[in-house]
C-alpha positions in Angstrom: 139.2 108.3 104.9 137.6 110.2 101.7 134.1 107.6 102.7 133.0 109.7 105.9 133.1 112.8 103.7 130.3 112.0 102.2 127.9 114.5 99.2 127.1 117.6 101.6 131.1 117.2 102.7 131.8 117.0 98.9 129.6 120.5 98.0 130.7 122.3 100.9 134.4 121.7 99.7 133.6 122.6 96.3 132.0 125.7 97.4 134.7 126.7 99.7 136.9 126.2 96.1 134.9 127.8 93.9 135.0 130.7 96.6 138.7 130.8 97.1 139.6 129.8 93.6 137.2 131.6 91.7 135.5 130.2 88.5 137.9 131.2 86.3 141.1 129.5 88.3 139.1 126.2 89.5 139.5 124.7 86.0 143.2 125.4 85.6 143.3 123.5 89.2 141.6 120.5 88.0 143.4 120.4 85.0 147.0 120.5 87.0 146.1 117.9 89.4 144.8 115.5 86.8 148.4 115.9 85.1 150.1 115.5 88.6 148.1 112.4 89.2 148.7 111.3 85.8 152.2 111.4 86.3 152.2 109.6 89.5 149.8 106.7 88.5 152.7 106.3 85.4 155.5 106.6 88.3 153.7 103.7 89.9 153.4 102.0 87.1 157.5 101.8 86.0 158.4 101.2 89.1 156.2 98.3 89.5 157.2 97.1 86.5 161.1 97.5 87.2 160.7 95.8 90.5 159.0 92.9 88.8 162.0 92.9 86.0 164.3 92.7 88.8 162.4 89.9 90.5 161.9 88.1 87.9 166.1 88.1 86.6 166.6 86.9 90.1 164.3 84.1 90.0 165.8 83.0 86.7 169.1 83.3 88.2 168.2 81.1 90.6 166.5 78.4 88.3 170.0 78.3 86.3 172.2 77.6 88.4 
């Protein structure tokens, strides 16, 4: 998907941004989406590891009886 964009793809979208935006409100953007992703990455990341957990108590079940 984002590999056909390619670098002229990437300027023109950061132009259009930086238009829009301006260069006082890009940074705030970039700042806000790092957070959002952040917080999705750490999401991910607890729900993995509570699926696993889960898994894992019923394999263990399992084994015992």
């Amino acid at each position: 998907m984002l590999s056909n964009i390619g670098v002229p793809g990437l300027i023109l979208i950061l132009v259009l941004a930086l238009i829009i935006f301006g260069p006082k409100k890009l940074p705030e953007i970039g700042r806000a989406f790092g957070q959002t992703l952040r917080e999705f990455k750490k999401s991910t990341r607890e729900l993995t590891s509570d699926v696993m957990e889960e898994f894992e108590d019923d394999k263990n079940k399992k084994t015992v009886k």
